[in-house]
MIDO-441937 format. One record per residue: residue number from 1; residue in three letters; x, z, y of N, C-alpha, C in turn. Coordinates in steps of 0.1 Angstrom, whole numbers, m for minus. Layout:
! residues N
   num   residu   neast     nup   nnorth   caeast    caup   canorth   ceast     cup   cnorth
   NUM      ALA       X       Z        Y        X       Z         Y       X       Z        Y
...
***
This chain:
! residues 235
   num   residu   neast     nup   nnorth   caeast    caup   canorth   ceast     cup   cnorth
     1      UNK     263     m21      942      249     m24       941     242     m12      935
     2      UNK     233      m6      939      224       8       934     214      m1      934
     3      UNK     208      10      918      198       7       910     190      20      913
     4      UNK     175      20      920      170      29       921     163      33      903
     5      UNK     160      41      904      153      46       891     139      39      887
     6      UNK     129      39      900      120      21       892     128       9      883
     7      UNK     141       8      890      145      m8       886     151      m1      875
     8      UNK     157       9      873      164      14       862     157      11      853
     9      UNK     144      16      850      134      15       842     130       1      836
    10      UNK     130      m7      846      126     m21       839     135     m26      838
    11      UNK     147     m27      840      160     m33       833     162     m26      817
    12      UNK     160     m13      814      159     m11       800     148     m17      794
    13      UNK     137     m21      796      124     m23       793     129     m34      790
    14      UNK     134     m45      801      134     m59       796     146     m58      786
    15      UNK     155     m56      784      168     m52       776     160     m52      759
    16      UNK     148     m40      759      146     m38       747     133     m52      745
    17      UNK     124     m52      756      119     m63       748     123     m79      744
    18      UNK     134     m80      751      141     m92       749     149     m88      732
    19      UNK     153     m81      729      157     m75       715     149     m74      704
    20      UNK     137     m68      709      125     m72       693     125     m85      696
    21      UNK     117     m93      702      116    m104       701     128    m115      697
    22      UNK     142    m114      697      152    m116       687     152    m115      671
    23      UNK     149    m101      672      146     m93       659     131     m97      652
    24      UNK     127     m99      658      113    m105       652     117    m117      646
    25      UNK     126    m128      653      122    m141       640     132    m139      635
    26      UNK     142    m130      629      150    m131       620     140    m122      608
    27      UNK     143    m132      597      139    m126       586     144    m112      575
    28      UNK     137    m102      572      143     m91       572     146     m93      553
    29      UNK     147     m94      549      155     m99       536     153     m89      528
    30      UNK     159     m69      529      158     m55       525     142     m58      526
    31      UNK     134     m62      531      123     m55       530     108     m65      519
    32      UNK     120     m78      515      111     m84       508     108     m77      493
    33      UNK      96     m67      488       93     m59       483      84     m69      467
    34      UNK      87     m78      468       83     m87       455      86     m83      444
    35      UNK      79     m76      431       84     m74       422      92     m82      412
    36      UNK     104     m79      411      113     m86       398     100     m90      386
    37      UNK     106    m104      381      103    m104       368     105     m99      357
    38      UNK      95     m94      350       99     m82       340     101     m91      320
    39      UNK     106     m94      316      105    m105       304      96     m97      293
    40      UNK      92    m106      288       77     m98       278      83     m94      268
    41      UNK      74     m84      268       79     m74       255      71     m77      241
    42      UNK      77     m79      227       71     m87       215      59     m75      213
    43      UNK      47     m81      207       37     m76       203      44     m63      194
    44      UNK      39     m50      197       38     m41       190      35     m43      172
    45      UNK      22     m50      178       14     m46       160      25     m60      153
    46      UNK      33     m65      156       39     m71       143      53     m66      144
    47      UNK      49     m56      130       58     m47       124      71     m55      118
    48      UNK      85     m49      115       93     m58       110      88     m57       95
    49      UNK      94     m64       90       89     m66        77      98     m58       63
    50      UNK      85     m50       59       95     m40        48     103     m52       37
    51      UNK     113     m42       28      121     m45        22     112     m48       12
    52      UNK     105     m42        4       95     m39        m6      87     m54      m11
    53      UNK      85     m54      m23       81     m67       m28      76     m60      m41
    54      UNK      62     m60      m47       60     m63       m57      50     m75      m65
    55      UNK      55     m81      m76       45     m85       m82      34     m89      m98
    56      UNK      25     m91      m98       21     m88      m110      20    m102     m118
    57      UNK      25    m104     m133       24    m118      m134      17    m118     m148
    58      UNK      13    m130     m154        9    m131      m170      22    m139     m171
    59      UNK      25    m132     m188       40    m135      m190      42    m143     m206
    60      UNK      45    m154     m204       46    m155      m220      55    m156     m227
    61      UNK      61    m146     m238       72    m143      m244      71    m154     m255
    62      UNK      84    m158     m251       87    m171      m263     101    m170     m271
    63      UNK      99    m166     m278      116    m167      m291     119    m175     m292
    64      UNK     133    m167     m299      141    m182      m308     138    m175     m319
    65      UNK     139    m188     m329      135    m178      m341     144    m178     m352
    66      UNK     156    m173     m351      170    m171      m359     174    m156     m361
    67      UNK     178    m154     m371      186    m142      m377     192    m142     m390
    68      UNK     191    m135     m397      199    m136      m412     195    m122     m420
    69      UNK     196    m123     m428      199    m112      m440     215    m106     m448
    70      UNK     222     m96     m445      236     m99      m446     234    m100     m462
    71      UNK     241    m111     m466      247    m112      m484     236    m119     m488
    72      UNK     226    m125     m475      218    m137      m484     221    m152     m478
    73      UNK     228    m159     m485      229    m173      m480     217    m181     m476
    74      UNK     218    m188     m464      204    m197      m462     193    m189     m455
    75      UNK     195    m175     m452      184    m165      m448     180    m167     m437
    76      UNK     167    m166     m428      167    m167      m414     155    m157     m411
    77      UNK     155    m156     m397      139    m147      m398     132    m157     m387
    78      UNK     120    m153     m380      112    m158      m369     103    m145     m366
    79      UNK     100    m148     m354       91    m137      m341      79    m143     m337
    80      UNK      68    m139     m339       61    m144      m330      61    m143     m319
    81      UNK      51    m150     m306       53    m150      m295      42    m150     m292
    82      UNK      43    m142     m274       26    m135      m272      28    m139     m259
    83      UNK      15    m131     m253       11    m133      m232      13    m124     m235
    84      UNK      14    m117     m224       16    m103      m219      13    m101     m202
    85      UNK      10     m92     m197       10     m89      m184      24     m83     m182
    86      UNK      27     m82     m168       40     m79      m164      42     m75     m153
    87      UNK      45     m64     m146       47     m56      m127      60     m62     m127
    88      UNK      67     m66     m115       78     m63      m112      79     m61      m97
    89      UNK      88     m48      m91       92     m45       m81     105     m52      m76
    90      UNK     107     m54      m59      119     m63       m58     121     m51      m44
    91      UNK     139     m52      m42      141     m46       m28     147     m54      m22
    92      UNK     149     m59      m11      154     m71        m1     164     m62        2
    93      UNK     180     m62        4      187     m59        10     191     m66       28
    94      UNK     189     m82       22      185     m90        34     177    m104       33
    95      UNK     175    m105       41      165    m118        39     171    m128       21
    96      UNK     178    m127       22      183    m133        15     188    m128       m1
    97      UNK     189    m115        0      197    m107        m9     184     m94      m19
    98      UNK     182    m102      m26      170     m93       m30     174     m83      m46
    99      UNK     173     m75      m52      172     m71       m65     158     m70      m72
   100      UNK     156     m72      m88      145     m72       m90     144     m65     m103
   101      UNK     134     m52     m106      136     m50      m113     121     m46     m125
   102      UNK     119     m57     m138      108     m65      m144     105     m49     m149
   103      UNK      93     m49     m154       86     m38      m163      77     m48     m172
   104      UNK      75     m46     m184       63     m51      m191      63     m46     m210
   105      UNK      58     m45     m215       59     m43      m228      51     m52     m237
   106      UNK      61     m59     m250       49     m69      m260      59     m64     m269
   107      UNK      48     m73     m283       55     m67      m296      58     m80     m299
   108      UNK      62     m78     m317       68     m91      m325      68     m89     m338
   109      UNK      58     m97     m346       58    m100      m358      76    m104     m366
   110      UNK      75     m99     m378       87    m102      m380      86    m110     m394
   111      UNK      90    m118     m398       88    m127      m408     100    m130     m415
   112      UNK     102    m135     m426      114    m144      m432     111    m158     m430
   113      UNK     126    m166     m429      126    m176      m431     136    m184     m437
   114      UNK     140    m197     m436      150    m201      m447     147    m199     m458
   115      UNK     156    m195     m466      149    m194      m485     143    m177     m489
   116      UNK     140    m175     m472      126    m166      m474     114    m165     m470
   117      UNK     113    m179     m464       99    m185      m459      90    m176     m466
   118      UNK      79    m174     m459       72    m169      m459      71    m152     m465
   119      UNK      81    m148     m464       81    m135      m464      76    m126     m451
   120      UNK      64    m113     m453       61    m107      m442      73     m95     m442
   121      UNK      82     m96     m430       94     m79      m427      82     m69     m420
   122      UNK      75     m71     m410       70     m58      m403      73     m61     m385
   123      UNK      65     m56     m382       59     m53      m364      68     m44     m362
   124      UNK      74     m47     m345       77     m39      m337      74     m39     m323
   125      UNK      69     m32     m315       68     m35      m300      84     m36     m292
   126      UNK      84     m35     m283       97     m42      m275      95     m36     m263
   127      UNK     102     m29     m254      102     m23      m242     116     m32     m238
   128      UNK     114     m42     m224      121     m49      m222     130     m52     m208
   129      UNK     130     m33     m199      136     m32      m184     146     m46     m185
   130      UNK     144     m56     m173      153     m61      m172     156     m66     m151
   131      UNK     170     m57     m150      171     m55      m137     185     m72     m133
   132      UNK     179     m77     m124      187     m89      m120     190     m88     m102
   133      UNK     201     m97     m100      201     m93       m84     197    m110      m80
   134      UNK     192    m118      m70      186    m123       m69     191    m132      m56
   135      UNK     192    m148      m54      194    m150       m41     179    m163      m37
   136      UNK     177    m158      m22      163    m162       m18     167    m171       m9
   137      UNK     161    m188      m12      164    m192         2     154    m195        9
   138      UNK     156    m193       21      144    m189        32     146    m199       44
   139      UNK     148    m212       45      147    m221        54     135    m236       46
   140      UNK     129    m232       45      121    m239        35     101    m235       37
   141      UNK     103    m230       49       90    m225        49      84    m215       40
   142      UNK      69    m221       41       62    m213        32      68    m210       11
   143      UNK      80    m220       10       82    m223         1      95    m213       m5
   144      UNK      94    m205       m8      106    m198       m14     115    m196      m25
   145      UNK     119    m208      m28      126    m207       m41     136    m195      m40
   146      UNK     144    m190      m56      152    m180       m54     160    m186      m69
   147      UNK     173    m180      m73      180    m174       m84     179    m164      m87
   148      UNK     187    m159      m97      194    m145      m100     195    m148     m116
   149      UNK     204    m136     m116      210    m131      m132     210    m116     m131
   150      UNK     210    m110     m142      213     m97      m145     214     m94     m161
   151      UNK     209     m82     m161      213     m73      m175     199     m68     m181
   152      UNK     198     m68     m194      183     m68      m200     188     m55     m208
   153      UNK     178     m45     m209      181     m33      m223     170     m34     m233
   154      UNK     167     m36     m242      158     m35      m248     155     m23     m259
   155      UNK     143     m21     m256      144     m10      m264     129     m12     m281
   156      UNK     133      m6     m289      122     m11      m301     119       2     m302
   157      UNK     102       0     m306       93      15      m307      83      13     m320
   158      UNK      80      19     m321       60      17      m332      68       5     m340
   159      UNK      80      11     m348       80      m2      m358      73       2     m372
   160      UNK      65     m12     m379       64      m9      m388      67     m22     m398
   161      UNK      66     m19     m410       74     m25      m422      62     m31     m432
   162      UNK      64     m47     m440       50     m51      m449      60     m51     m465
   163      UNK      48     m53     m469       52     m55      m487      63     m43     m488
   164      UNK      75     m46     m497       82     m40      m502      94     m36     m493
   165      UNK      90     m39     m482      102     m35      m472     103     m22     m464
   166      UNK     111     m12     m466      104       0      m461     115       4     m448
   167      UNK     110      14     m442      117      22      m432     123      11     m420
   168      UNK     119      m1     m415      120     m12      m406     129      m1     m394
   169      UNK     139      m7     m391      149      m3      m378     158     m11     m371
   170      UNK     153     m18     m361      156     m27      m351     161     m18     m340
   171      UNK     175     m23     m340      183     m14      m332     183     m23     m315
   172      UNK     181      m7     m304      178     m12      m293     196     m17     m287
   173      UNK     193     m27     m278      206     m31      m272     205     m42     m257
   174      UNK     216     m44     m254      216     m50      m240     218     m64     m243
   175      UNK     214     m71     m234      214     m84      m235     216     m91     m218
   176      UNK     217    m103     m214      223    m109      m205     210    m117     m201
   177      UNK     207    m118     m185      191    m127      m180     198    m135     m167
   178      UNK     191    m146     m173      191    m157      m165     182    m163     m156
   179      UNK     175    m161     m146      164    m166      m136     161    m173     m127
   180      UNK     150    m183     m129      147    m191      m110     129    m194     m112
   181      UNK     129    m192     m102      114    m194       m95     113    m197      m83
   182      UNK     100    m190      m79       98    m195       m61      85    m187      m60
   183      UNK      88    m180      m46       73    m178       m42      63    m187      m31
   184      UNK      52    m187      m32       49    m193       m18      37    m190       m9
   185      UNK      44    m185        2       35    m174         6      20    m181       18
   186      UNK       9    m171       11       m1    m180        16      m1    m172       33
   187      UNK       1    m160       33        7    m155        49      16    m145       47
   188      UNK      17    m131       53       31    m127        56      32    m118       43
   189      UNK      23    m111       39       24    m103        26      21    m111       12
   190      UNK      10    m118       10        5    m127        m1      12    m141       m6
   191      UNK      13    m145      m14       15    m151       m20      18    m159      m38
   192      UNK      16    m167      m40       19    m170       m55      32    m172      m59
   193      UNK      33    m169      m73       45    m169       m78      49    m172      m88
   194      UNK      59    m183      m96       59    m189      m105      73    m184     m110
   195      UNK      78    m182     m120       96    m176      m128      95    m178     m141
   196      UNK     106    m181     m143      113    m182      m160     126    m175     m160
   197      UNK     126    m167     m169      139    m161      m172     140    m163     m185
   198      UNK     156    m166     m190      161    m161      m199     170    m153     m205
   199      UNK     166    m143     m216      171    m132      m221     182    m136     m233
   200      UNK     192    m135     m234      203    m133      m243     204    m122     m250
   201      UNK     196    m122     m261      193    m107      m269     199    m108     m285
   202      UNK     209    m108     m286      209    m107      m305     212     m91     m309
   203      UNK     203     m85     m317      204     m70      m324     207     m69     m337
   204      UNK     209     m55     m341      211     m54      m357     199     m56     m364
   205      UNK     193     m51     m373      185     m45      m379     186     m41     m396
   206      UNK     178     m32     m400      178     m24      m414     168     m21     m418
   207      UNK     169     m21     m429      159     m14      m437     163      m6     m452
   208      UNK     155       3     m455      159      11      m466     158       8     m481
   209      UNK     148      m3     m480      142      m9      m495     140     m22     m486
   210      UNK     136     m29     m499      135     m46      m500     133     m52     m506
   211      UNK     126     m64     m509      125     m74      m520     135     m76     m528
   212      UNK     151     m73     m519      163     m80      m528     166     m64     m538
   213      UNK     162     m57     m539      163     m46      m544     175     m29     m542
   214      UNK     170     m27     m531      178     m18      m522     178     m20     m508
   215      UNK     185     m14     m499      184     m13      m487     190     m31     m484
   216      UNK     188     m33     m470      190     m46      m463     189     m51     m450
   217      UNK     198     m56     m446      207     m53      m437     209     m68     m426
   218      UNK     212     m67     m413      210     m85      m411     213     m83     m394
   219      UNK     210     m91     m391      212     m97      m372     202    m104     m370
   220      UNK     193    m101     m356      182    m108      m355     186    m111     m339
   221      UNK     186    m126     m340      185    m133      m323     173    m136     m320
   222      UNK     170    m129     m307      155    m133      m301     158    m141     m289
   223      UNK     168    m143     m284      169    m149      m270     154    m153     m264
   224      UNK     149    m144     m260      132    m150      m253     138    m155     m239
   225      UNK     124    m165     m242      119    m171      m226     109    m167     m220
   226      UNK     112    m160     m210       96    m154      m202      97    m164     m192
   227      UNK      81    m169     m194       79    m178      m182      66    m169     m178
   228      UNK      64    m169     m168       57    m161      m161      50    m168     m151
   229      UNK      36    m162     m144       29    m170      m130      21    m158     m127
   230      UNK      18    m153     m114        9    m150      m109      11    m143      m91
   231      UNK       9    m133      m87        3    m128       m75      17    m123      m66
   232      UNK      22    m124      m56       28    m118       m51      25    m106      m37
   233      UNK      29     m95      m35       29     m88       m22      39     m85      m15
   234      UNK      40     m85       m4       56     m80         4      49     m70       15
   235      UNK      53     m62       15       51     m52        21      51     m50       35
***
C-alpha cells in the first residue's frame, strides 16, 4: 500500500494530535509550582533572656545579742539593730541555678550585758559581702520562690570605743548564710522581692583598757537576720 506525501502528512498530523490530546488530561504533577509551607520564624525583638539579675532592697539587720568577756562570769554583750539599704547582683547559670552575691554596709552599737548591763563598749560599722548559690523554682508562674546557702566575710571598720574602754578591735571573720525568698514578677524584667537570710557570725574581740582594769578580751555572737523587701530587675 503507498502512502503518497499528502497522506503522509496527515497521518503524522493525526498521530500528533491524537497525542496532546492524551497528554492534556493527564495531570502534570513536575509542574505543580505551589509554594512549600515555610514554618514561622519566633519574633526577633524577643530576645533570650540575660543571665543577669540585680536587686535593690531595705534590709533589716537583726542580732542575737550574746558574747562574753573572757575571766568575767555572767558577762554578755548586745548589738543594736538597724534598716539599711542593700544591692544585690545574681548570675543564672540556668533557669534554675542562680548565684547571688549581697553588697550593703550597717553598723552596731556595742553594749554590756549580764552583770554588765548597761555598760556602753563602742560602735563599729560592718562590711558584710555575702556570696550564696541559690536554687529557683520556676513552674509556678509569676511566682518565684528560691533557696540557697553560702559563705558570709565580714569585715569591721570606723571602730570606736565609750567610757573607759579604749582601742575597740573586732576581729573580721567568716561566717555560714542561710536563705529563702521569692520573686514575683510583674513582667519579664520587673518584679518584687521579698528574702530572709541567716548569718552564722561569732568573732573575737579586744580592747586595750577597761573598766575591769587593763586590757579585755571576749567573743561576740551576732548571728544576724536580714530580712529584706524590695525591687527586682532581670536583664
Amino acid at each position: 500500500m503507498t502512502i503518497n506525501g499528502g497522506g503522509r502528512l496527515r497521518w503524522v498530523a493525526g498521530i500528533g494530535a491524537a497525542f496532546f490530546s492524551f497528554g492534556a488530561g493527564i495531570p502534570v504533577y513536575g509542574a505543580d509550582l505551589t509554594p512549600a509551607q515555610v514554618a514561622p520564624v519566633a519574633d526577633e525583638t524577643i530576645a533570650a533572656q540575660s543571665p543577669w539579675q540585680i536587686r535593690v532592697r531595705a534590709l533589716g539587720v537583726i542580732t542575737n545579742d550574746s558574747g562574753s568577756v573572757n575571766g568575767v562570769p555572767g558577762s554578755d554583750l548586745s548589738y543594736s539593730d538597724t534598716v539599711i539599704p542593700e544591692l544585690d547582683i545574681s548570675y543564672f547559670f540556668t533557669d534554675n541555678i542562680a548565684a547571688e552575691l549581697v553588697l550593703g554596709t550597717t553598723y552596731a552599737k556595742i553594749d554590756g550585758a549580764g552583770v554588765l548591763g548597761g555598760t556602753p563598749v563602742g560602735k563599729t560599722w560592718l562590711l558584710p559581702p555575702t556570696l550564696t548559690l541559690q536554687y529557683h523554682f520556676t513552674d509556678l508562674g509569676a511566682f518565684k520562690p528560691y533557696v540557697g546557702a553560702g559563705v558570709n566575710y565580714s569585715l569591721f571598720y570606723s571602730q570606736s570605743e565609750k567610757g573607759d574602754f579604749k582601742n575597740l578591735d573586732v576581729k573580721n571573720d567568716f561566717g555560714w548564710a542561710l536563705q529563702a525568698g521569692f520573686d514575683y514578677m510583674i513582667d519579664q524584667h520587673w518584679g518584687v522581692n521579698f528574702d530572709v537570710k541567716k548569718i552564722f557570725l561569732e568573732t573575737k574581740w579586744s580592747v586595750d583598757d577597761s573598766p575591769l582594769g587593763g586590757p579585755a578580751s571576749g567573743k561576740a555572737k551576732i548571728d544576724p537576720w536580714l530580712i529584706g523587701a524590695g525591687v527586682t530587675y532581670r536583664f
